[in-house]
N, CA, C and O atoms as a GROMACS GRO file, in nm:
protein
  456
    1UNK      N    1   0.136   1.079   1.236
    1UNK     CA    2   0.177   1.100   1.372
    1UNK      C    3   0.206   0.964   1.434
    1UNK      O    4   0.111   0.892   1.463
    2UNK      N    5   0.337   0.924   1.456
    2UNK     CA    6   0.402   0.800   1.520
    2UNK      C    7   0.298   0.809   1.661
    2UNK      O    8   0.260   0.908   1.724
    3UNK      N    9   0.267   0.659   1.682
    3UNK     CA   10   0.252   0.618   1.829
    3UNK      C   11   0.300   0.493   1.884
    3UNK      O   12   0.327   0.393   1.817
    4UNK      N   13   0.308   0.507   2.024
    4UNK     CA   14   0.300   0.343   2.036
    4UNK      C   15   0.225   0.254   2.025
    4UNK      O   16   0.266   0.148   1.979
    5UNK      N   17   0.123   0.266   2.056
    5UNK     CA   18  -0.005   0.152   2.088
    5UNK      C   19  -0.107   0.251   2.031
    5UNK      O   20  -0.120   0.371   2.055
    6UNK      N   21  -0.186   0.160   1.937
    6UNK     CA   22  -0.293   0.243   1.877
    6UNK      C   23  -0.372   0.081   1.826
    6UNK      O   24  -0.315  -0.017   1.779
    7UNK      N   25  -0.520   0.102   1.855
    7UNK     CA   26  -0.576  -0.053   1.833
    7UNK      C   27  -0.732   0.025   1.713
    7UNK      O   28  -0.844  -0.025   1.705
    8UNK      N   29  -0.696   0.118   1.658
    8UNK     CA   30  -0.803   0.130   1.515
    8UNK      C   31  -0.757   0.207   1.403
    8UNK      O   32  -0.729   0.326   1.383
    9UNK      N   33  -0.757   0.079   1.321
    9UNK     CA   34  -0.744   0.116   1.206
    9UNK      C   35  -0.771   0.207   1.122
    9UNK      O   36  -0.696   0.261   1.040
   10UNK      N   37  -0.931   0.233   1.152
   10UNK     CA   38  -0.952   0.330   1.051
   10UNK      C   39  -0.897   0.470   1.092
   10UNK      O   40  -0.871   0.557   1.009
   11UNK      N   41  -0.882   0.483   1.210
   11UNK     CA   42  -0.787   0.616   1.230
   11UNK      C   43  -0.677   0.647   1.206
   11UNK      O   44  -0.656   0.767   1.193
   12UNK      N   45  -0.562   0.550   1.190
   12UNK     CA   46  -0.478   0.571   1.096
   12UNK      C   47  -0.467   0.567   0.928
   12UNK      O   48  -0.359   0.587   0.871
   13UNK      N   49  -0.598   0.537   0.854
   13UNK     CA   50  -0.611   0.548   0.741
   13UNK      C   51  -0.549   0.647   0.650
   13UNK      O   52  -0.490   0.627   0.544
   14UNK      N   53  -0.579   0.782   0.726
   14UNK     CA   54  -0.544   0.875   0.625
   14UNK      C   55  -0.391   0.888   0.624
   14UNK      O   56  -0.339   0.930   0.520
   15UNK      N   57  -0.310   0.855   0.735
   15UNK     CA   58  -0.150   0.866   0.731
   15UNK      C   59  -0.114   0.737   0.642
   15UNK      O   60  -0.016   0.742   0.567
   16UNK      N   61  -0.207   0.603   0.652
   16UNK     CA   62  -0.171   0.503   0.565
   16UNK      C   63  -0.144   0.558   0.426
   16UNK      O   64  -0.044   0.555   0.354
   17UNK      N   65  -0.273   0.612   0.412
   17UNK     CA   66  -0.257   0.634   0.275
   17UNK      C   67  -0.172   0.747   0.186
   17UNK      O   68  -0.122   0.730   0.074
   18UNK      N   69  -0.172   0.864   0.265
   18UNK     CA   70  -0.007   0.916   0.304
   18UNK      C   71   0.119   0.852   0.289
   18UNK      O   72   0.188   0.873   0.188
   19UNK      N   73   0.153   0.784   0.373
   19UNK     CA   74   0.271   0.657   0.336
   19UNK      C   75   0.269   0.592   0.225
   19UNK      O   76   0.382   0.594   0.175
   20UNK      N   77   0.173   0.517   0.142
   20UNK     CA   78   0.177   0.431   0.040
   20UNK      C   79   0.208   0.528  -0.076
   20UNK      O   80   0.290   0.489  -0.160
   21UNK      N   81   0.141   0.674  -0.095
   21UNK     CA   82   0.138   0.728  -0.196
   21UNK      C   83   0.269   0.797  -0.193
   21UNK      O   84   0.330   0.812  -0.299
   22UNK      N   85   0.316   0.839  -0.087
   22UNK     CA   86   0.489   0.878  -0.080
   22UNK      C   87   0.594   0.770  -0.148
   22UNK      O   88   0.672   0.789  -0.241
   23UNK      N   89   0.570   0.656  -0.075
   23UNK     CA   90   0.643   0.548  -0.128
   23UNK      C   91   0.640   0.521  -0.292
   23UNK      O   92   0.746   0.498  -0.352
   24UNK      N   93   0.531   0.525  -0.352
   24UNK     CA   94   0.512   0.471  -0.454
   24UNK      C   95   0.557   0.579  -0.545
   24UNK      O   96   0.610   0.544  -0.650
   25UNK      N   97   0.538   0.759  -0.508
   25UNK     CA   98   0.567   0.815  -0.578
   25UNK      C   99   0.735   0.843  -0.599
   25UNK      O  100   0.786   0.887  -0.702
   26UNK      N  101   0.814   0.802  -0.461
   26UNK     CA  102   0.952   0.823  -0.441
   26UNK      C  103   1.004   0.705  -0.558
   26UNK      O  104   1.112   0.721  -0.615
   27UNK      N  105   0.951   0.632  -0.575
   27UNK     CA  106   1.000   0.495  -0.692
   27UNK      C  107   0.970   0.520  -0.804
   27UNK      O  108   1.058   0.551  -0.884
   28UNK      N  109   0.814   0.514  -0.848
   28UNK     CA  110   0.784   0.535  -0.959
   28UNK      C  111   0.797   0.679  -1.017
   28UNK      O  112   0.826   0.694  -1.136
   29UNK      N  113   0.779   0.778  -0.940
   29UNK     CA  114   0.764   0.907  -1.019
   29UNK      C  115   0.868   0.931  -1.137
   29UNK      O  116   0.976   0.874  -1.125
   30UNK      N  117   0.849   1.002  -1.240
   30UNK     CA  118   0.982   1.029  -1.372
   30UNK      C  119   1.018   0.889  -1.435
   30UNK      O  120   1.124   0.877  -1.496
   31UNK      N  121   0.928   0.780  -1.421
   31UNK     CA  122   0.978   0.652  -1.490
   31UNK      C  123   0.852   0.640  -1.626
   31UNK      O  124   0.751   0.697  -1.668
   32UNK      N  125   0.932   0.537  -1.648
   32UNK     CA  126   0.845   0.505  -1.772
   32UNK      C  127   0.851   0.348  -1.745
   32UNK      O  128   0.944   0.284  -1.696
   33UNK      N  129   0.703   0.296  -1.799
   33UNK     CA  130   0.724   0.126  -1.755
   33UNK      C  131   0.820   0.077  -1.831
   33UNK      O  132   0.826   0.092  -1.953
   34UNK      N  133   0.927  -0.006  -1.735
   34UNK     CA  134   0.987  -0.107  -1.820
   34UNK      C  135   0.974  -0.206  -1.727
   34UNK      O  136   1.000  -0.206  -1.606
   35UNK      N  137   0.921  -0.311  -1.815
   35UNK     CA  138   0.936  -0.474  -1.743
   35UNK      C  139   1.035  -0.489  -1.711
   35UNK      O  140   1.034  -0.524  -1.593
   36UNK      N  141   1.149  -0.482  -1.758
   36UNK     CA  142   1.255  -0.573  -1.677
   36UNK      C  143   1.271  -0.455  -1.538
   36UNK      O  144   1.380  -0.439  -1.485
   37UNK      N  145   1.174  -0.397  -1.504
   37UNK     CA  146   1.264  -0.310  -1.407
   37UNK      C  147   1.096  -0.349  -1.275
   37UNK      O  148   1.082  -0.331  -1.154
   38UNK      N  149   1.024  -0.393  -1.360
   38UNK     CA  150   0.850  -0.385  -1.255
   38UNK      C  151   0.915  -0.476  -1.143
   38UNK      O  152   0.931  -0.405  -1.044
   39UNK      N  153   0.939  -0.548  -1.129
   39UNK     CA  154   0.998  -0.635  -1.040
   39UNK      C  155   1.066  -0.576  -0.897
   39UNK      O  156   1.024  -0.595  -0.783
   40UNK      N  157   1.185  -0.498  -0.940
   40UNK     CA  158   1.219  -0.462  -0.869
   40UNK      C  159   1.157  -0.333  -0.815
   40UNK      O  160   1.210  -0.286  -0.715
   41UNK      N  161   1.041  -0.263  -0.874
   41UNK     CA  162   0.984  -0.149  -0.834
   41UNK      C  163   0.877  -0.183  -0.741
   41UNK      O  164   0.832  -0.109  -0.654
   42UNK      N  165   0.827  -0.344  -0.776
   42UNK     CA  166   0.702  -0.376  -0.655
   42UNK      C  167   0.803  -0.394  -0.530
   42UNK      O  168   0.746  -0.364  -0.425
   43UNK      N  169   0.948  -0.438  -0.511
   43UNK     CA  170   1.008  -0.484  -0.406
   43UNK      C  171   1.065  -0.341  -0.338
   43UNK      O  172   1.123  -0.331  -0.229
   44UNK      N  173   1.039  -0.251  -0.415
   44UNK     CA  174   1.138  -0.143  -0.348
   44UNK      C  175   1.000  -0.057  -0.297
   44UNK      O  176   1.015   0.013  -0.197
   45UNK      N  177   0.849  -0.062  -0.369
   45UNK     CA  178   0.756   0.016  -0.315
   45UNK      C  179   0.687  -0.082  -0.185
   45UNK      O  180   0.617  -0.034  -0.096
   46UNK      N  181   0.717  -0.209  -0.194
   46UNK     CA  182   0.629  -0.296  -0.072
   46UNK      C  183   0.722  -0.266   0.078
   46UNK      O  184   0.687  -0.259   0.196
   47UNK      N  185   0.867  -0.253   0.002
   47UNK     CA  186   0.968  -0.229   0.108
   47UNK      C  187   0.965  -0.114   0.178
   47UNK      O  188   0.986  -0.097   0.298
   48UNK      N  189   0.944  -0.050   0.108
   48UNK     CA  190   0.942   0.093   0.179
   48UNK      C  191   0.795   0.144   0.235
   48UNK      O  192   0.801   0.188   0.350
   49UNK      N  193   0.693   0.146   0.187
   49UNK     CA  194   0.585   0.093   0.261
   49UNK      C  195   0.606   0.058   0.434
   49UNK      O  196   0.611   0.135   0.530
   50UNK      N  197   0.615  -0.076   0.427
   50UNK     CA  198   0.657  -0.130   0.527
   50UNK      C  199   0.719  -0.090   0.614
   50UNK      O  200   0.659  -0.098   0.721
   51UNK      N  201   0.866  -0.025   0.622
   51UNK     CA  202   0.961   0.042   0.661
   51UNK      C  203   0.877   0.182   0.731
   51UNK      O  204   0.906   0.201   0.849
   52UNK      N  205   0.776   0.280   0.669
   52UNK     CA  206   0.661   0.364   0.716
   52UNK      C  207   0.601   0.322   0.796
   52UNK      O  208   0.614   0.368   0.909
   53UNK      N  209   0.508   0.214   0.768
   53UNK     CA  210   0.423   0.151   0.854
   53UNK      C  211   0.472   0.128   0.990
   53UNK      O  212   0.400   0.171   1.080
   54UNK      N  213   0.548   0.088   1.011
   54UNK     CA  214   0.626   0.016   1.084
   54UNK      C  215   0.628   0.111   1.180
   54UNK      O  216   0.597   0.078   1.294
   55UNK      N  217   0.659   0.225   1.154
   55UNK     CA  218   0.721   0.361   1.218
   55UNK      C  219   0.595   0.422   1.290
   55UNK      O  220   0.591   0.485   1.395
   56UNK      N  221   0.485   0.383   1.196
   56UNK     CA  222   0.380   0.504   1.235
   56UNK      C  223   0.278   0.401   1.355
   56UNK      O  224   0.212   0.463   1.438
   57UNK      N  225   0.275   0.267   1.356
   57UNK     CA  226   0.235   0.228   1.486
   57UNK      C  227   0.253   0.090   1.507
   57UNK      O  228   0.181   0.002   1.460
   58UNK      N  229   0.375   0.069   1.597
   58UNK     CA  230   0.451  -0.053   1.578
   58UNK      C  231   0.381  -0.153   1.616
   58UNK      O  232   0.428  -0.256   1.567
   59UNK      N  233   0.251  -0.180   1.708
   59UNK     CA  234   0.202  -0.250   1.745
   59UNK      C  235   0.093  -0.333   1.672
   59UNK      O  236   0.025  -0.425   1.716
   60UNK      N  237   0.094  -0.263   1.517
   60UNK     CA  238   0.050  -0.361   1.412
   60UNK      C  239   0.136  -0.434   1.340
   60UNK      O  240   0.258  -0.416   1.343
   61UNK      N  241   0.076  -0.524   1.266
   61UNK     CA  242   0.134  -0.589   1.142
   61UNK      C  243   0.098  -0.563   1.067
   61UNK      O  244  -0.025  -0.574   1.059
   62UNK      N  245   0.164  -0.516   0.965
   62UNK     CA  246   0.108  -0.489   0.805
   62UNK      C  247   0.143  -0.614   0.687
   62UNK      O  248   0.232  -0.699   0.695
   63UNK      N  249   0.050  -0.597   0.585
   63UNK     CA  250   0.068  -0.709   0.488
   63UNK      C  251   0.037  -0.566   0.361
   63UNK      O  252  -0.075  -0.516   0.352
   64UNK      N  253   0.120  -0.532   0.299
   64UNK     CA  254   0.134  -0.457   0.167
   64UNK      C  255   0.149  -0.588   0.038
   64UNK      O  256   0.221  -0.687   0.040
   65UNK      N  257   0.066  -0.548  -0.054
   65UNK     CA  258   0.025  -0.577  -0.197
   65UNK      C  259   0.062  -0.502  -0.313
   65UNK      O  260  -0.020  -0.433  -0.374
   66UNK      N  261   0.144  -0.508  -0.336
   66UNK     CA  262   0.136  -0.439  -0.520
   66UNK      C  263   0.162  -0.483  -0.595
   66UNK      O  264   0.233  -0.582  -0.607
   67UNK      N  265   0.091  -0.398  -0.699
   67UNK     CA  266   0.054  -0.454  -0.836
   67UNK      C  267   0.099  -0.332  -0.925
   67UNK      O  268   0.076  -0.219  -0.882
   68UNK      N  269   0.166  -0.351  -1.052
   68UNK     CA  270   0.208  -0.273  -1.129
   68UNK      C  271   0.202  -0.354  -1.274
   68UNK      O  272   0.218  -0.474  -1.294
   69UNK      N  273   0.171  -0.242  -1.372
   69UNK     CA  274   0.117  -0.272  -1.483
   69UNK      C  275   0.156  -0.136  -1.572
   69UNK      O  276   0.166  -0.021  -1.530
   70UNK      N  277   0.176  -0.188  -1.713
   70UNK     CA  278   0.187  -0.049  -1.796
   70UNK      C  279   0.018  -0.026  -1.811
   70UNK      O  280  -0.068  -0.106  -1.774
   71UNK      N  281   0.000   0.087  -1.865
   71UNK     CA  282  -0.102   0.117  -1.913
   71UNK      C  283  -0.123   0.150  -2.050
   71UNK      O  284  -0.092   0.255  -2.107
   72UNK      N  285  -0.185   0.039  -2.102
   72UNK     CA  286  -0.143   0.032  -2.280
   72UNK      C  287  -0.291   0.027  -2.318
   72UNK      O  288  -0.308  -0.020  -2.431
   73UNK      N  289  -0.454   0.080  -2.224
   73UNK     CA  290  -0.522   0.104  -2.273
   73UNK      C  291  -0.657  -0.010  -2.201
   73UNK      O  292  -0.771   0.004  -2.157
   74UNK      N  293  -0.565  -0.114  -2.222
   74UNK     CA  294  -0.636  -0.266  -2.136
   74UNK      C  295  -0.700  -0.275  -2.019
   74UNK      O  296  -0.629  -0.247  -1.922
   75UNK      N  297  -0.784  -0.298  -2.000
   75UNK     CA  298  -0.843  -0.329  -1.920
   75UNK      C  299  -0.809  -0.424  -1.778
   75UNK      O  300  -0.748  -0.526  -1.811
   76UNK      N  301  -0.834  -0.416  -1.625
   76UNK     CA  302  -0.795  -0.480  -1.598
   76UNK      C  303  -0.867  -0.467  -1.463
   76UNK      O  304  -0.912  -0.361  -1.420
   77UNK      N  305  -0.876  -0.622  -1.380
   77UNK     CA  306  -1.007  -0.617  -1.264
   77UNK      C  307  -0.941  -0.676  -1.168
   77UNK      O  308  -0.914  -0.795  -1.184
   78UNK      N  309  -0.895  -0.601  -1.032
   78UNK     CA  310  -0.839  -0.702  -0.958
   78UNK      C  311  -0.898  -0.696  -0.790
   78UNK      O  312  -0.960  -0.593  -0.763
   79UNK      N  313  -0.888  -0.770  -0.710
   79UNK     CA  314  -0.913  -0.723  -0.585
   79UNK      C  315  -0.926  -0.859  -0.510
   79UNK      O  316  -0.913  -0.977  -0.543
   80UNK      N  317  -0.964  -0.777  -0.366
   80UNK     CA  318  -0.920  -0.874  -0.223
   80UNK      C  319  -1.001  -0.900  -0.166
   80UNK      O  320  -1.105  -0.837  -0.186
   81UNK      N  321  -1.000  -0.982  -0.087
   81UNK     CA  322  -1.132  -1.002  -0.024
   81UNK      C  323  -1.080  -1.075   0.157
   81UNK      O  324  -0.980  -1.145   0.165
   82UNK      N  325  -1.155  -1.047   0.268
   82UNK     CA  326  -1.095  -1.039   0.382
   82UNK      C  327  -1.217  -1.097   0.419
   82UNK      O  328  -1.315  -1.113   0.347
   83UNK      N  329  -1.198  -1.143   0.596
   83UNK     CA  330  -1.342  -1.194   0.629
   83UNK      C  331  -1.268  -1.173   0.811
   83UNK      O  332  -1.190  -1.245   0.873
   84UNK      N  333  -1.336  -1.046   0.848
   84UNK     CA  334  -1.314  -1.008   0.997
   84UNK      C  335  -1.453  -0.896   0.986
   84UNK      O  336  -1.500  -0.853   0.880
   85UNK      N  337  -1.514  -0.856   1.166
   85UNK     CA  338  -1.561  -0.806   1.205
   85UNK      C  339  -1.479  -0.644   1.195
   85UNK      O  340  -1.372  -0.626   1.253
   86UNK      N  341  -1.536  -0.548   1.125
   86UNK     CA  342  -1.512  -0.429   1.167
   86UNK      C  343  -1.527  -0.387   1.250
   86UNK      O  344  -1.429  -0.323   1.286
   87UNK      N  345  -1.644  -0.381   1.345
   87UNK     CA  346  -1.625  -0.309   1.501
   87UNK      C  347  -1.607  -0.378   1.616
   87UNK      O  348  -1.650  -0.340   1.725
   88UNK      N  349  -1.547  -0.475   1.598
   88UNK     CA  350  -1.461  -0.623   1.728
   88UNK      C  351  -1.305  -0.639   1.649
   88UNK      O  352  -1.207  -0.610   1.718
   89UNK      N  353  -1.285  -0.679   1.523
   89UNK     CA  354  -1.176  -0.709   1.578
   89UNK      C  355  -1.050  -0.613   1.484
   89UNK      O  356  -1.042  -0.562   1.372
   90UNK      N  357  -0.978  -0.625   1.591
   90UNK     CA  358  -0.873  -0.475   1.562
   90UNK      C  359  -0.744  -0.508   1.424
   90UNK      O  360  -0.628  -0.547   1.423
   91UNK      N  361  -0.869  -0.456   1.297
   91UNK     CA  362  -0.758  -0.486   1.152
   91UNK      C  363  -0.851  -0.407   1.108
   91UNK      O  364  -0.954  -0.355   1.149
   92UNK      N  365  -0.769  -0.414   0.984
   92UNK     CA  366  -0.827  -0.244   0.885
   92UNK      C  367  -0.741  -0.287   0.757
   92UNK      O  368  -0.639  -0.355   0.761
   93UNK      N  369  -0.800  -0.236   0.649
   93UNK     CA  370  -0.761  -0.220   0.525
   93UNK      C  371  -0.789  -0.119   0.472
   93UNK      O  372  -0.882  -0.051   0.516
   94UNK      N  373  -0.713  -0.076   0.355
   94UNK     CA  374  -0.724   0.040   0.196
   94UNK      C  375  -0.649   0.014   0.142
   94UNK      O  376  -0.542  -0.038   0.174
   95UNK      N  377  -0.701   0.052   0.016
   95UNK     CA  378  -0.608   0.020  -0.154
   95UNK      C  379  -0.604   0.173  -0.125
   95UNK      O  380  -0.659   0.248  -0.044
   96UNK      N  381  -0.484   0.190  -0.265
   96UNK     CA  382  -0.416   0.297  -0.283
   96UNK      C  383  -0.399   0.272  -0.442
   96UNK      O  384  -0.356   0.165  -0.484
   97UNK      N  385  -0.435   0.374  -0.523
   97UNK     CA  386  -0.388   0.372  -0.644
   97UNK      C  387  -0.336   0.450  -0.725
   97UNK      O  388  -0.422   0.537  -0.739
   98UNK      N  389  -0.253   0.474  -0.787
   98UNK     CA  390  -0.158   0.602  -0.870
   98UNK      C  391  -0.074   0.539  -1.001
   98UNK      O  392  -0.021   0.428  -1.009
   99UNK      N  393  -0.079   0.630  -1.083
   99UNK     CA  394  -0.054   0.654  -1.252
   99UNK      C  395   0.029   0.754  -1.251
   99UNK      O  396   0.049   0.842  -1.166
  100UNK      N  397   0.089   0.725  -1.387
  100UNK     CA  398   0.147   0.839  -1.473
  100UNK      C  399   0.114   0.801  -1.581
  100UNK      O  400   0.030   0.711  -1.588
  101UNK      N  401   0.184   0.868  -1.722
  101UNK     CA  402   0.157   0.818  -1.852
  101UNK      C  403   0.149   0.670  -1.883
  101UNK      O  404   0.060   0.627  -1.957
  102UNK      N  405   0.264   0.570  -1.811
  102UNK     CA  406   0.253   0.457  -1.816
  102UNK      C  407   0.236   0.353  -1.774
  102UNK      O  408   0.206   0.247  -1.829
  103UNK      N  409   0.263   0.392  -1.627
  103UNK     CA  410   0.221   0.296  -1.524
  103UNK      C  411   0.100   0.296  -1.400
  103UNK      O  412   0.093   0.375  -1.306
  104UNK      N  413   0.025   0.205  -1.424
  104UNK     CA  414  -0.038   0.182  -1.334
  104UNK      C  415  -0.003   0.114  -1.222
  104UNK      O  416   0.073   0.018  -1.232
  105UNK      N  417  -0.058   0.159  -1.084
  105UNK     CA  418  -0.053   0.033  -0.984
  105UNK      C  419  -0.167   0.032  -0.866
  105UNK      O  420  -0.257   0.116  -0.856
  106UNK      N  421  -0.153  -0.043  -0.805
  106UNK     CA  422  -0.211  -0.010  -0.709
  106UNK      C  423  -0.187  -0.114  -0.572
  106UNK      O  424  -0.130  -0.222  -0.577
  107UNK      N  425  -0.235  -0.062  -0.473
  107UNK     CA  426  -0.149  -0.168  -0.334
  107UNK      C  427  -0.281  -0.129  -0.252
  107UNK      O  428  -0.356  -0.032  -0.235
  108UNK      N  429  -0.264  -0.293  -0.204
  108UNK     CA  430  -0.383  -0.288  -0.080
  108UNK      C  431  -0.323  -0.334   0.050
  108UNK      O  432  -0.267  -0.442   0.065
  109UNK      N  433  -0.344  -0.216   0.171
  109UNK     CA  434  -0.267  -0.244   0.302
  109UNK      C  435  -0.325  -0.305   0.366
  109UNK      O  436  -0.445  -0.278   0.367
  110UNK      N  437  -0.280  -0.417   0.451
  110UNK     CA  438  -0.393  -0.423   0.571
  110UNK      C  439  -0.294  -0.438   0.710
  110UNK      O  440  -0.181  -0.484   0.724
  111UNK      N  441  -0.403  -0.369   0.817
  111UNK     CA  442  -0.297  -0.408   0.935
  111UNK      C  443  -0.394  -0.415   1.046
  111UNK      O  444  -0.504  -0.366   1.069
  112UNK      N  445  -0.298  -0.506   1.116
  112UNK     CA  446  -0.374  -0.606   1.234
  112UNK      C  447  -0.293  -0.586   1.337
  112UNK      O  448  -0.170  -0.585   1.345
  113UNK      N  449  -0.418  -0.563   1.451
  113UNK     CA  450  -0.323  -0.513   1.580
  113UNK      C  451  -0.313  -0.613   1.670
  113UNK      O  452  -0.400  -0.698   1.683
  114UNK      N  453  -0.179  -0.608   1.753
  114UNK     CA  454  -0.113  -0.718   1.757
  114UNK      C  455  -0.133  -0.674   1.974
  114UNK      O  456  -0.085  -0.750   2.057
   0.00000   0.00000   0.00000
């Protein structure tokens, strides 16, 4: 649900995460990993992301992350780390993560109200 002015994060969480998993599935879904193509799939899922975000409450800034990887079995450990007050100051984060047979990814949002 679009607004104008909205100053908590965690209440828009669940549309965040809504948005990221639309995005990611409108790109990746029916593919199969190919490297020469990951490149342009993190630029077209961070892009469009963004382009959502944007929409659903303009008075943040978002910073989108992704990461894409085949999944050939390997192991793999990644993550973020932030340093703000959750109940003072007005930012919020979630990862988002989704597969198919071959690709892994995953994206961590954060947005800061402006």
């Amino acid at each position: 649900m679009p607004t104008d002015t909205c100053y908590d994060f965690p209440l828009l969480k669940d549309e965040v995460n809504v948005i990221v998993q639309d995005a990611v599935r409108s790109v990746l879904e029916g593919n199969v990993y190919d490297n020469s193509k990951a490149n342009d799939w993190v630029n077209m899922v961070t892009n469009a992301c963004i382009e959502d975000l944007k929409r659903l409450c303009p008075n943040f800034k978002y910073i989108v992350t992704c990461f894409i990887r085949q999944r050939k079995g390997a192991g793999i450990e990644i993550g973020s780390g932030t340093y703000w007050d959750e109940k003072s100051d007005v930012i919020g984060s979630c990862t988002v993560q989704w597969e198919n047979a071959t690709i892994a990814t995953v994206l961590y949002v954060y947005g800061l109200a402006i």
